[in-house]
C-alpha positions in Angstrom: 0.0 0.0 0.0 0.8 3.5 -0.8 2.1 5.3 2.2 0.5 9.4 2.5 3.4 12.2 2.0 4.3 13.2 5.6 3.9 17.3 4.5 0.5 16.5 2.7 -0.8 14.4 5.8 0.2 17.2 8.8 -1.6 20.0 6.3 -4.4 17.8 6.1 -4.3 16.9 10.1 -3.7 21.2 10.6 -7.0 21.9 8.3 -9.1 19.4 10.3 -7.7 20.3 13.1 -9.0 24.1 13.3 -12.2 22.5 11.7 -12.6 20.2 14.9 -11.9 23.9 16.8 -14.9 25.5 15.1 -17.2 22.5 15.0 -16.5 22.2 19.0 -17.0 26.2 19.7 -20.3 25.7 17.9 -21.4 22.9 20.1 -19.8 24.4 23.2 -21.8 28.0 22.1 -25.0 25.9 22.2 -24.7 24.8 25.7 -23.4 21.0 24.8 -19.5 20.9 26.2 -19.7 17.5 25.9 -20.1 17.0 22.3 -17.5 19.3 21.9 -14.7 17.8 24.1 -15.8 14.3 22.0 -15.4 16.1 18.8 -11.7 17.6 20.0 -10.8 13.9 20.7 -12.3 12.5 18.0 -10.2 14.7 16.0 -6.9 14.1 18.4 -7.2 10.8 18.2 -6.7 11.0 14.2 -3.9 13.5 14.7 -2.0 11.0 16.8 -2.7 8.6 14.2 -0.6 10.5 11.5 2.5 9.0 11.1 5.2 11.5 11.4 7.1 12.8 14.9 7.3 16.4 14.1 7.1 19.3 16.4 3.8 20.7 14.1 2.2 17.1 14.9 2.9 17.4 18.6 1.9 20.9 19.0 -1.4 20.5 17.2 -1.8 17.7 19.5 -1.1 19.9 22.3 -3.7 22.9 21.1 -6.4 20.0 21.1 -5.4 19.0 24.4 -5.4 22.2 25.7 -8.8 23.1 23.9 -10.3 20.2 26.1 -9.0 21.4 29.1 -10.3 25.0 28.8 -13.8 23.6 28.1 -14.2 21.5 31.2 -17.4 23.5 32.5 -19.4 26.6 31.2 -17.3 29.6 33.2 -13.8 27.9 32.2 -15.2 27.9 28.3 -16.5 31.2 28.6 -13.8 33.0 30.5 -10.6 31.3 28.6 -11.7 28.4 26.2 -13.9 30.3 23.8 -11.4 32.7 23.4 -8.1 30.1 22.8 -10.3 27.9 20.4 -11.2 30.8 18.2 -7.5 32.4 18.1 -5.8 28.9 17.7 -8.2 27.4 15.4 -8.0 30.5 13.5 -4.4 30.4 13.5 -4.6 26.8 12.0 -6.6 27.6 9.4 -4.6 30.8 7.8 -1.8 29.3 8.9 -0.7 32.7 11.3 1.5 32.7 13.9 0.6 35.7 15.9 -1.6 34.4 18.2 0.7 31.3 19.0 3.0 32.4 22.1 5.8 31.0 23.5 6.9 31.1 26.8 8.8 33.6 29.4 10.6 32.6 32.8 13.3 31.3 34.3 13.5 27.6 32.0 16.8 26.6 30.3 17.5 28.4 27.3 17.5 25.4 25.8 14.3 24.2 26.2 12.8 27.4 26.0 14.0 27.3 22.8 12.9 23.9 22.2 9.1 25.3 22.9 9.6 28.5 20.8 9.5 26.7 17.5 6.9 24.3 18.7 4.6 27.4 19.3 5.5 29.5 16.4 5.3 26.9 13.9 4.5 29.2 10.9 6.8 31.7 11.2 9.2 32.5 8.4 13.0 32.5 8.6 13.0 36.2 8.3 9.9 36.4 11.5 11.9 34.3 13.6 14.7 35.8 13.1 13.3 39.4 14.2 12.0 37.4 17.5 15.1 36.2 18.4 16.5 40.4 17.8 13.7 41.6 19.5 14.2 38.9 22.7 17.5 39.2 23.0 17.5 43.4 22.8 15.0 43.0 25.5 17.2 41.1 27.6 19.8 44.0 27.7 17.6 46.7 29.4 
């Protein structure tokens, strides 16, 4: 059997993926969470399934996981879920990179690092490059 081109199968797995986001804000927006936590893992469940081990795979994993989390009652949906599903999903679909943060503290550069280009997964050479200016000028003040 034919096996699916790795590239073609995570684009595939990003498009359903922010249309699992927007069919779950739908049913969340009705008043049935969950249908739309079973339609996030529904839709995990076949990202897991594609095989390839990339960072993209792993961190659309992570934004449905984190989707299902923020939707475990009506308050936690309305005050942060409603708001991450629409911005990520979004992101997904145009394939933006705005919304997607990374993180600031005291981790090992390394690492930090590590979960910079799982978060900002569609920026460009040239984008990522003006991050890294921007963070490091901000670490000299």
């Amino acid at each position: 059997s034919v096996q699916p081109n790795e590239g073609v199968a995570l684009q595939l797995a990003r498009i359903e993926t922010a249309a699992a986001m927007a069919d779950a804000r739908r049913a969340a927006e009705s008043g049935d969470l969950a249908r739309a936590r079973a339609q996030l893992q529904a839709c995990l469940e076949q990202v897991e399934s594609v095989a390839s081990e990339s960072a993209f795979k792993e961190q659309l994993c992570q934004d449905l996981r984190e989707a299902q989390t923020n939707m475990v009652d009506v308050r936690t949906y309305a005050s942060r879920g409603s708001k991450l599903m629409w911005a990520k999903g979004k992101a997904h679909m145009e394939q933006r990179s705005a919304c997607l943060s990374d993180s600031e503290g005291e981790e090992e550069e390394e690492e930090a690092a590590s979960r910079r280009a799982k978060t900002f997964s569609y920026a460009n050479v040239q984008q990522k490059s003006m991050r890294k200016l921007a963070k490091s000028s901000m670490r000299s003040w």
